[in-house]
C-alpha positions in Angstrom: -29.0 -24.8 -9.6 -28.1 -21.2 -11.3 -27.3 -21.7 -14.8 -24.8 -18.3 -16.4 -23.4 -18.3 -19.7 -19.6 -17.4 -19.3 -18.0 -14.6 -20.6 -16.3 -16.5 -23.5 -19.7 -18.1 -24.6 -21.2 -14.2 -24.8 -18.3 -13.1 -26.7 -18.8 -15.4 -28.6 -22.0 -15.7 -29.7 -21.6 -11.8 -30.7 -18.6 -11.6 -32.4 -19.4 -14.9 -34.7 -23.1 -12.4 -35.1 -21.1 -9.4 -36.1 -19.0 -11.6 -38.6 -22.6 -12.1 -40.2 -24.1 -8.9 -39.8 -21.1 -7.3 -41.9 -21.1 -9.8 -44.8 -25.0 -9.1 -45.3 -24.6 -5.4 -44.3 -21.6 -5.0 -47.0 -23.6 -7.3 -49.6 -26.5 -5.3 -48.9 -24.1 -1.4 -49.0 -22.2 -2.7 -52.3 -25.4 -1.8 -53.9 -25.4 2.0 -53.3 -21.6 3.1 -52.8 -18.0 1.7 -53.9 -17.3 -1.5 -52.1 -14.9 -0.5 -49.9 -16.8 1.9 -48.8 -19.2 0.1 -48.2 -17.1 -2.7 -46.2 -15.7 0.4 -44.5 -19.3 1.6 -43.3 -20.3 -2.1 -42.3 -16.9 -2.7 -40.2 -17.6 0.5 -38.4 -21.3 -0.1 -37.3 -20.9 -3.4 -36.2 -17.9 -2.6 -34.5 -20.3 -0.3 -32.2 -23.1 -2.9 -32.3 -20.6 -5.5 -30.8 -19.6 -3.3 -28.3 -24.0 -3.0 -27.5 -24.6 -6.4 -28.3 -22.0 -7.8 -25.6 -23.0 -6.0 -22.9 -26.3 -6.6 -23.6 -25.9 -10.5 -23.3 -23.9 -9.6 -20.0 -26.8 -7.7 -18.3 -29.1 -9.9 -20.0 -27.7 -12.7 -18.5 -28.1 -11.5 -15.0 -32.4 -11.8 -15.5 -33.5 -15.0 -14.7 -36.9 -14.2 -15.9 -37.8 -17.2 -18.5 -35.5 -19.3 -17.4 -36.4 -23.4 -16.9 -33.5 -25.5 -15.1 -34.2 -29.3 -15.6 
């Protein structure tokens, strides 16, 4: 039996991520520059990281190293 996440459960998984990773990262920026600036700078980063982060689970997915089917 092969077990594969599908594309909607990686999407997923990093866009609900992201959504986290900019409310710390613009908690975190608000500290240092204006907040929309920093809401700017956290949109844009994470934006790329998606982009990284999905493609990552995609390849990733595709190693069945570690892997235990029951």
């Amino acid at each position: 039996m092969k077990i594969n996440e599908t594309r909607r459960r990686s999407l997923l998984k990093a866009v609900s991520y992201r959504l986290l990773e900019i409310t710390i990262d613009s908690l975190i920026l608000s500290f240092f520059v204006e907040v929309h600036l920093a809401i700017g700078l956290a949109i844009t980063l994470e934006v790329i990281c998606f982009i990284l982060h999905y493609g990552f689970e995609r390849v990733f997915n595709k190693i069945n190293y570690g892997r235990e089917i029951s």
